[in-house]
BAVO-666107 format. One record per atom (N, C-alpha, C): residue number from 1; residue in three letters; atom name; x, y, z. Coordinates in steps of 0.1 Angstrom, whole numbers. Example, Ala and Ser with C-alpha at 12.3 -4.5 7.8 and 13.67 -1.06 7.14 Angstrom:
KOLMAR; 1; ALA; N; 132; -57; 78 $
KOLMAR; 1; ALA; CA; 123; -45; 78 $
KOLMAR; 1; ALA; C; 132; -33; 78 $
KOLMAR; 2; SER; N; 128; -22; 71 $
KOLMAR; 2; SER; CA; 137; -11; 71 $
KOLMAR; 2; SER; C; 129; 0; 79 $
END
This chain:
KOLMAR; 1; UNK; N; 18; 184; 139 $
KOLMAR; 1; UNK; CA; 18; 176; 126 $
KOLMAR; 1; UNK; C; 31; 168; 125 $
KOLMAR; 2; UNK; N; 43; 174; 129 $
KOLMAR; 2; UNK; CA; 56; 167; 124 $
KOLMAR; 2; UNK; C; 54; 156; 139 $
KOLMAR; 3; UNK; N; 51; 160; 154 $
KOLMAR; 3; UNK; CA; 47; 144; 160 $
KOLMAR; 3; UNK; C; 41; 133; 155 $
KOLMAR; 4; UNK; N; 28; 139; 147 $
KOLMAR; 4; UNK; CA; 20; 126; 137 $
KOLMAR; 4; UNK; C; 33; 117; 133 $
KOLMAR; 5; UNK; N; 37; 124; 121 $
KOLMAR; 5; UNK; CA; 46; 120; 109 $
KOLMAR; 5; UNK; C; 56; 110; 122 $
KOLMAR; 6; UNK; N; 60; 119; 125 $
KOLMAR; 6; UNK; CA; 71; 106; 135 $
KOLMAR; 6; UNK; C; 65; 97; 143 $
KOLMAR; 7; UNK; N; 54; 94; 145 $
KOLMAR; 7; UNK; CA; 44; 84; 151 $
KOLMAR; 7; UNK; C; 39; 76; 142 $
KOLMAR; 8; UNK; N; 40; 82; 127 $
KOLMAR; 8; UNK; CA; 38; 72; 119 $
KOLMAR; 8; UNK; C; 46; 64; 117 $
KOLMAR; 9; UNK; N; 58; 69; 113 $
KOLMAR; 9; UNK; CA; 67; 65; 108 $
KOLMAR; 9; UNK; C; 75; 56; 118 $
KOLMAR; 10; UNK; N; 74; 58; 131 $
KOLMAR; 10; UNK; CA; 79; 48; 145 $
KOLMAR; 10; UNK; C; 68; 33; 141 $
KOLMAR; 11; UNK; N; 54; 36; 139 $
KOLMAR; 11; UNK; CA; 43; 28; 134 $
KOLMAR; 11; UNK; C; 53; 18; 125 $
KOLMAR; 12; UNK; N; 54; 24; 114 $
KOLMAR; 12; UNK; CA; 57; 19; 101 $
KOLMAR; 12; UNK; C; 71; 7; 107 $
KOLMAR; 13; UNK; N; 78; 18; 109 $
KOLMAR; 13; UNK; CA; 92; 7; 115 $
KOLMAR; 13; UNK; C; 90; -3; 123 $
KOLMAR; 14; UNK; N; 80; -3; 134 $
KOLMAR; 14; UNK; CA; 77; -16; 138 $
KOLMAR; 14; UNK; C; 72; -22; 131 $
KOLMAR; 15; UNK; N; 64; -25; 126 $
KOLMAR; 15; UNK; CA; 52; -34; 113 $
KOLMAR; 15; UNK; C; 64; -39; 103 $
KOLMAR; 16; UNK; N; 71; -29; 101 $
KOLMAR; 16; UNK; CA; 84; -39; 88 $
KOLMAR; 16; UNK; C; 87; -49; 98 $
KOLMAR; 17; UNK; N; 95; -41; 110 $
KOLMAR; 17; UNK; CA; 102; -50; 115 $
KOLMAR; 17; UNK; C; 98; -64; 119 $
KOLMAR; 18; UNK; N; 84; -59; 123 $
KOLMAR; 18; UNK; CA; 76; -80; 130 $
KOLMAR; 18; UNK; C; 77; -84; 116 $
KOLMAR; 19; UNK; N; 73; -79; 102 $
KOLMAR; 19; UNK; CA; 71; -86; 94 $
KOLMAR; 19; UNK; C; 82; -92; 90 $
KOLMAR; 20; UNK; N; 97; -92; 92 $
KOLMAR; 20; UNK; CA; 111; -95; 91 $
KOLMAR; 20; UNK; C; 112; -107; 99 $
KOLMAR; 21; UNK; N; 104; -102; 110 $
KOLMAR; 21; UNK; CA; 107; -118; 116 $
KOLMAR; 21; UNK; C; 100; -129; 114 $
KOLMAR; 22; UNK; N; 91; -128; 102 $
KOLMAR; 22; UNK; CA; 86; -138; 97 $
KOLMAR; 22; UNK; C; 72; -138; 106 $
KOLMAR; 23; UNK; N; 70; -133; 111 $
KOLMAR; 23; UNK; CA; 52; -131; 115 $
KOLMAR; 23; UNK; C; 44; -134; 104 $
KOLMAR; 24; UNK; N; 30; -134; 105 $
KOLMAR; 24; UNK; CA; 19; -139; 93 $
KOLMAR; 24; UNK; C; 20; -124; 89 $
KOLMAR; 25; UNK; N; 20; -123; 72 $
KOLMAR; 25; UNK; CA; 14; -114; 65 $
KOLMAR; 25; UNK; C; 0; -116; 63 $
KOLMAR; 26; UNK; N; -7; -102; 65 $
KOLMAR; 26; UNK; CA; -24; -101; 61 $
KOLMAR; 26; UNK; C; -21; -103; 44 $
KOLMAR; 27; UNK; N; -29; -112; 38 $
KOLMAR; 27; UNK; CA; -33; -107; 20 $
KOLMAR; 27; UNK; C; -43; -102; 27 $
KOLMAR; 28; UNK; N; -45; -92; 12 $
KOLMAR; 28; UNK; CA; -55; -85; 11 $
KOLMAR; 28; UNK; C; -60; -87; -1 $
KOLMAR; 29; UNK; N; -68; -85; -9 $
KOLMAR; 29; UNK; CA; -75; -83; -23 $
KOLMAR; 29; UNK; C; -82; -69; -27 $
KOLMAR; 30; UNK; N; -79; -65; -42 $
KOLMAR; 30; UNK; CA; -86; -53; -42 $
KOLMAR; 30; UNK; C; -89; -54; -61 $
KOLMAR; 31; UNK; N; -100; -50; -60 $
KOLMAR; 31; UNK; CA; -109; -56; -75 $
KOLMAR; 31; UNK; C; -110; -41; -82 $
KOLMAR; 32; UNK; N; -105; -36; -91 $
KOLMAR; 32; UNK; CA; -102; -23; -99 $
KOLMAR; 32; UNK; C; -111; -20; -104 $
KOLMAR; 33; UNK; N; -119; -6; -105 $
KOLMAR; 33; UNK; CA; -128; 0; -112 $
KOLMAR; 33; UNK; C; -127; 3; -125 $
KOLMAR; 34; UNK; N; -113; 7; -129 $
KOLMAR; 34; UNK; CA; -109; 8; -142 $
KOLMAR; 34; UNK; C; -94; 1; -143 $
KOLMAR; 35; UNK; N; -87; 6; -153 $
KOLMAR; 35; UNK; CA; -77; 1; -159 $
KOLMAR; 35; UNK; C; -64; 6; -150 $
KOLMAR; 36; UNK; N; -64; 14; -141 $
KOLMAR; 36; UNK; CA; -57; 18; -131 $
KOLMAR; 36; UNK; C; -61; 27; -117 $
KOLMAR; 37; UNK; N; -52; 27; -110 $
KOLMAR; 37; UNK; CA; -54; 32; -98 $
KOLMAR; 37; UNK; C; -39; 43; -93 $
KOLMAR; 38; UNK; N; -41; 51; -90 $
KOLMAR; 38; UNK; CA; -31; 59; -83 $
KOLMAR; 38; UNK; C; -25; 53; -70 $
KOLMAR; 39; UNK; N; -17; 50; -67 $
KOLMAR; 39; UNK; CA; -11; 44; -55 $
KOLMAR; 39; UNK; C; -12; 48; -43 $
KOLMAR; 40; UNK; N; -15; 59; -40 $
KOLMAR; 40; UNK; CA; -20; 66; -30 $
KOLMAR; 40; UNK; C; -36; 65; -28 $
KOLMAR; 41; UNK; N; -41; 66; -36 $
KOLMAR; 41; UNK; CA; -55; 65; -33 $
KOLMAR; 41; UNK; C; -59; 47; -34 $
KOLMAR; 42; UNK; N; -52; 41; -41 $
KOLMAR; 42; UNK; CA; -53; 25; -33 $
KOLMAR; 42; UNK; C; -52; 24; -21 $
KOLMAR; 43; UNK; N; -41; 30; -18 $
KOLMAR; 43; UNK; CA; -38; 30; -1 $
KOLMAR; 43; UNK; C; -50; 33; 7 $
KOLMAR; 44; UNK; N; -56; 40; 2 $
KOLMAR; 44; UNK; CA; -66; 47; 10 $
KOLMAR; 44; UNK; C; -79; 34; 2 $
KOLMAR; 45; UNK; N; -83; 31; -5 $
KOLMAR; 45; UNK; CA; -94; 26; -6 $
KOLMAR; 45; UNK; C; -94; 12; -1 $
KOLMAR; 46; UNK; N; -82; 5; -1 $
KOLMAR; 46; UNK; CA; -80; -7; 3 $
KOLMAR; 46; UNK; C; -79; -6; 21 $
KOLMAR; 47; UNK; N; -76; 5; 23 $
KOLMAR; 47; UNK; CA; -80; 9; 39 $
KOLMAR; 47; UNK; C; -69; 6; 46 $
KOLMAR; 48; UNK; N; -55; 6; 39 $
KOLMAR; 48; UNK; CA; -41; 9; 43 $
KOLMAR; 48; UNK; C; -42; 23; 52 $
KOLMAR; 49; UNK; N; -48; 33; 44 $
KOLMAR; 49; UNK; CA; -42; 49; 48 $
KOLMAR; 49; UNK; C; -59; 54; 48 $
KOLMAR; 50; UNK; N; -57; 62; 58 $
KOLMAR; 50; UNK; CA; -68; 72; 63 $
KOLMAR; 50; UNK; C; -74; 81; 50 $
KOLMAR; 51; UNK; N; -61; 82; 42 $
KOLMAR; 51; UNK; CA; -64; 95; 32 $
KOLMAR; 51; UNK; C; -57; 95; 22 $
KOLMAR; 52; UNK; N; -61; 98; 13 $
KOLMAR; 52; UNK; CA; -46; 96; 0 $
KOLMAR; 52; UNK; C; -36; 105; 2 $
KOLMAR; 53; UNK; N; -39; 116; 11 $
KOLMAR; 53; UNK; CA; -28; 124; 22 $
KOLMAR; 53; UNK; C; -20; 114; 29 $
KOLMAR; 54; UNK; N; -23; 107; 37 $
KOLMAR; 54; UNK; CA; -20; 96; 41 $
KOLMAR; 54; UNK; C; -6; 87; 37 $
KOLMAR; 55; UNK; N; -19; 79; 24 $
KOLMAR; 55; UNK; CA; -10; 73; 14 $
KOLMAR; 55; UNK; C; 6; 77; 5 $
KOLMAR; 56; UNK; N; -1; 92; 4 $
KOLMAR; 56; UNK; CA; 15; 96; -2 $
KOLMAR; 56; UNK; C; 25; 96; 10 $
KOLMAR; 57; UNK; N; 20; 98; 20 $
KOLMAR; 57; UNK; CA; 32; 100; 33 $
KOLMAR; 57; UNK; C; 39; 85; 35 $
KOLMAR; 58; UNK; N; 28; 78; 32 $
KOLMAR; 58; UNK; CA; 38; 62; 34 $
KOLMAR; 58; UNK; C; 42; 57; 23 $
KOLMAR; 59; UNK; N; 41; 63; 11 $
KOLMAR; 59; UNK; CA; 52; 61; -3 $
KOLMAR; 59; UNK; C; 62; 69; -1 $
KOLMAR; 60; UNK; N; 63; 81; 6 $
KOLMAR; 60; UNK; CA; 75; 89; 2 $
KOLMAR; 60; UNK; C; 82; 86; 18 $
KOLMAR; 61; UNK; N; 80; 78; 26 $
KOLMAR; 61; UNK; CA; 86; 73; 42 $
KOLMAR; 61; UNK; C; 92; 60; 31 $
KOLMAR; 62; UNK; N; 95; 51; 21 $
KOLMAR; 62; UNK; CA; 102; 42; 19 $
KOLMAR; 62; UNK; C; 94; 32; 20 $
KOLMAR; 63; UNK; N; 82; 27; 31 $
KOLMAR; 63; UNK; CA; 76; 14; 34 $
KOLMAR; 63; UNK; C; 71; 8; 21 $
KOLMAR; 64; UNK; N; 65; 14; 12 $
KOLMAR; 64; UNK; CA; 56; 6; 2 $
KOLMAR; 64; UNK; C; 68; -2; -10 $
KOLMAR; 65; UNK; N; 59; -13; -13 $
KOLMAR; 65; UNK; CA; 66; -21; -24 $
KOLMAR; 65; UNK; C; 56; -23; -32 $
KOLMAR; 66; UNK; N; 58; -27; -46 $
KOLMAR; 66; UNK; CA; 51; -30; -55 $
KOLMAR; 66; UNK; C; 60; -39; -65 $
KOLMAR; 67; UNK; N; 54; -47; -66 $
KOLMAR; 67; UNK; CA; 62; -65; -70 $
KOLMAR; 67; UNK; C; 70; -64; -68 $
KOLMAR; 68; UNK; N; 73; -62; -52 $
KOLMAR; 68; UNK; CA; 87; -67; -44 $
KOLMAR; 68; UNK; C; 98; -53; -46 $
KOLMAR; 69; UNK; N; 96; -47; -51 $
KOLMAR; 69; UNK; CA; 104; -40; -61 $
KOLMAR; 69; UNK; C; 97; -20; -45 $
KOLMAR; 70; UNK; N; 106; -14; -43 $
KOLMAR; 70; UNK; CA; 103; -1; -33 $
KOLMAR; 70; UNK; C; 97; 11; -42 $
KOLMAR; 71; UNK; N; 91; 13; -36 $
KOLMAR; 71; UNK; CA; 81; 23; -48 $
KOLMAR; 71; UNK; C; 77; 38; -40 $
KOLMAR; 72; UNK; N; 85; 48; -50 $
KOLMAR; 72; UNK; CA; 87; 60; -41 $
KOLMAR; 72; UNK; C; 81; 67; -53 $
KOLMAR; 73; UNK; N; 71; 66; -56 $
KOLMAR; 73; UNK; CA; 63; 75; -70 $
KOLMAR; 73; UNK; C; 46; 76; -62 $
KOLMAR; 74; UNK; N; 43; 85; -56 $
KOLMAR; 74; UNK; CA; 35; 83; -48 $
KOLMAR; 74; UNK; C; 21; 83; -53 $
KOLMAR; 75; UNK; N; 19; 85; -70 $
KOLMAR; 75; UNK; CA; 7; 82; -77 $
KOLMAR; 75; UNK; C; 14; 72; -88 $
KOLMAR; 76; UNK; N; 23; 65; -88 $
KOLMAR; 76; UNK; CA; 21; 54; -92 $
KOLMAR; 76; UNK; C; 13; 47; -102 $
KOLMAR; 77; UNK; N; 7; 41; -115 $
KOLMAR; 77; UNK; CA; -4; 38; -117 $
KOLMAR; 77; UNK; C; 0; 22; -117 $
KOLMAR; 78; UNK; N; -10; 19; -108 $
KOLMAR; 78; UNK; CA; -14; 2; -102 $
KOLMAR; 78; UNK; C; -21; -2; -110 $
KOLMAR; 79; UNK; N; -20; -18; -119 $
KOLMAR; 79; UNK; CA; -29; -25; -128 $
KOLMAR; 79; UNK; C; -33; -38; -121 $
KOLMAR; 80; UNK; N; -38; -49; -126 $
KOLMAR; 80; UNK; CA; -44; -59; -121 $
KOLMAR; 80; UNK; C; -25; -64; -124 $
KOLMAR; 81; UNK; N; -28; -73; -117 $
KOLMAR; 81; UNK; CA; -18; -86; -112 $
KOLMAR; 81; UNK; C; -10; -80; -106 $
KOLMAR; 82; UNK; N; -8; -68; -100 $
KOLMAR; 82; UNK; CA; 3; -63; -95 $
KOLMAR; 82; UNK; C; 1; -63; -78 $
KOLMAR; 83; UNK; N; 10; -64; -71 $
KOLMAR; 83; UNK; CA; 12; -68; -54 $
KOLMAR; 83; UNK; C; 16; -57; -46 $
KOLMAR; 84; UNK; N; 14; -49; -34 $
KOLMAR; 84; UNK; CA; 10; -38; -31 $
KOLMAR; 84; UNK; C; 17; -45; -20 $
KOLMAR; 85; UNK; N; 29; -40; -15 $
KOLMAR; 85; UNK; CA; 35; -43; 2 $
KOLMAR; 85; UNK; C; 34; -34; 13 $
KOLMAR; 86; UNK; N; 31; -33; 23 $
KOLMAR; 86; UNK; CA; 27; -24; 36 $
KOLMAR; 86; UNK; C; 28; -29; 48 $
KOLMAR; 87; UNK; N; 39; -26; 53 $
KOLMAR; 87; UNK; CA; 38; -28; 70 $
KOLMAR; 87; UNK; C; 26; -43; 73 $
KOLMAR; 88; UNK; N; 35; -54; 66 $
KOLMAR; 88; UNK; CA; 27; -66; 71 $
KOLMAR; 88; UNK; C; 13; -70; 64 $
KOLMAR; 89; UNK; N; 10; -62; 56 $
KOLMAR; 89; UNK; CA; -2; -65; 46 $
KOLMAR; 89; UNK; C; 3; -64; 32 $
KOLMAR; 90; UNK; N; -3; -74; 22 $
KOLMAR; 90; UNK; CA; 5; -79; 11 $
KOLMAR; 90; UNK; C; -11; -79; 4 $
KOLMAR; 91; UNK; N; -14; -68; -6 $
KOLMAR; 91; UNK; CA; -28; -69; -12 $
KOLMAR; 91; UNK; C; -23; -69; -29 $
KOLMAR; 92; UNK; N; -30; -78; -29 $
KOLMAR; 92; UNK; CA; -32; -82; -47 $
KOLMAR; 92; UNK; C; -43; -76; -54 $
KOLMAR; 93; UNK; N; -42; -71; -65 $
KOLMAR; 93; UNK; CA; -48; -60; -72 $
KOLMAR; 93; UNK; C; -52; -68; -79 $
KOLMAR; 94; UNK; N; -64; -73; -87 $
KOLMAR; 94; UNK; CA; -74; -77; -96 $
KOLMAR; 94; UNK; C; -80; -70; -104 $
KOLMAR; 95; UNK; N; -81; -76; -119 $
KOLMAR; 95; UNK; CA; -91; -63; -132 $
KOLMAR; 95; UNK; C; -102; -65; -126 $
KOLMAR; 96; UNK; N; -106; -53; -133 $
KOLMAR; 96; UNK; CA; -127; -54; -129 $
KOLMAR; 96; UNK; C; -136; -66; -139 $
KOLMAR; 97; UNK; N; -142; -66; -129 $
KOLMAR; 97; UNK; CA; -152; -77; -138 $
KOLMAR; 97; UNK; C; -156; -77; -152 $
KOLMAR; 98; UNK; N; -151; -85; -158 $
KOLMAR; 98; UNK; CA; -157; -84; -172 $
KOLMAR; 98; UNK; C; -172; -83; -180 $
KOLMAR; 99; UNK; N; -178; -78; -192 $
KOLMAR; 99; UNK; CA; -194; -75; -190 $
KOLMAR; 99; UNK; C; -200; -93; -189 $
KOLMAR; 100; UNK; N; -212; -88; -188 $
KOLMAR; 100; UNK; CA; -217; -103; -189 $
KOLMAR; 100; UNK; C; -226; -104; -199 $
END
């Protein structure tokens, strides 16, 4: 288990780092069910992280940002307009559809 964690986290450190050097960031998009999301389980549904197991391991490793700003709250609550940073992917959070 603690090789995973350090294979991720070796993972993680490269991905910042190409992204430093100005490489393309992936956008992503992700369209909300309700009025929020836990930050860990975005990770996982936007298909950042395997698992919201996962997700919390790469909020509490330092990599995640949320409007630019380092976000170490590993359930977080995410709203629409808000911007989600990851190892070279940059996903924007959208409200859910309104009725028709």
């Amino acid at each position: 288990m603690a090789s995973d964690r350090r294979g991720l986290a070796a993972q993680m450190d490269r991905a910042l780092r190409r992204e430093s050097t100005g490489r393309t960031v992936e956008n992503l998009s992700f369209t909300l069910a309700g009025d929020s999301i836990a930050l860990c389980d975005l990770l996982k549904c936007a298909g950042l992280a395997a698992s919201s197991g996962q997700g919390k391991h790469l909020v509490a490793s330092g990599g995640v940002r949320v409007d630019g700003q380092p976000e170490a709250r590993k359930t977080a609550k995410i709203r629409a307009g808000q911007v989600v940073e990851l190892a070279g992917a940059r996903l924007v959070v959208h409200a859910p559809p309104g009725p028709r």
